[in-house]
C-alpha positions as CSV (number, residue, x, y, z in Angstrom):
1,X,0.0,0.0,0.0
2,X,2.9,2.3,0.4
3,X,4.4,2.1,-3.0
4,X,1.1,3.2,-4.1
5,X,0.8,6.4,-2.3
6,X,3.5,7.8,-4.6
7,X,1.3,7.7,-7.4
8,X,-1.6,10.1,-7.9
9,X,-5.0,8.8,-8.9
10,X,-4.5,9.5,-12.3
11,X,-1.2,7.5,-12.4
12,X,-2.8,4.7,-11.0
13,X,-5.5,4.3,-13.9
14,X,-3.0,3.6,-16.3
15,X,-2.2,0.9,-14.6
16,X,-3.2,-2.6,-16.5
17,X,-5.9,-3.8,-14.7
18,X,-6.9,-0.5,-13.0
19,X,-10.4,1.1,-13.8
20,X,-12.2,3.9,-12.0
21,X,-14.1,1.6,-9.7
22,X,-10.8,0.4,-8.0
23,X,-10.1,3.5,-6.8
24,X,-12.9,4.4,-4.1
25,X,-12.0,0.6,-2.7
26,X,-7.7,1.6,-3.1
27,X,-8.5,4.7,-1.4
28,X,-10.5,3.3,2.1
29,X,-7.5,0.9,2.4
30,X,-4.6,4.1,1.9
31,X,-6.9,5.7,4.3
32,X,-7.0,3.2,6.9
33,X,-3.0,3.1,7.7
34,X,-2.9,6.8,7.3
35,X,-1.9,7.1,3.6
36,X,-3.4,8.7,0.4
37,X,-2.8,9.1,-3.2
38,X,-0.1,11.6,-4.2
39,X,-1.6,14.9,-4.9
């Protein structure tokens, strides 16, 4: 989960794989140890 907070939101959806619905799930979990996407 850490390596992905250094990626912003829009980094992340150009991931393979990665779609708009991941990211309400991807941010609950950053948010729950205290992380977030990178502004």
């Amino acid at each position: 989960m850490q390596a992905l907070s250094k990626y912003s939101e829009k980094e992340i959806l150009k991931f393979h794989g990665m779609g708009p619905a991941s990211l309400p799930k991807l941010r609950v979990a950053l948010k729950e140890i205290g992380l977030s996407f990178k502004s």
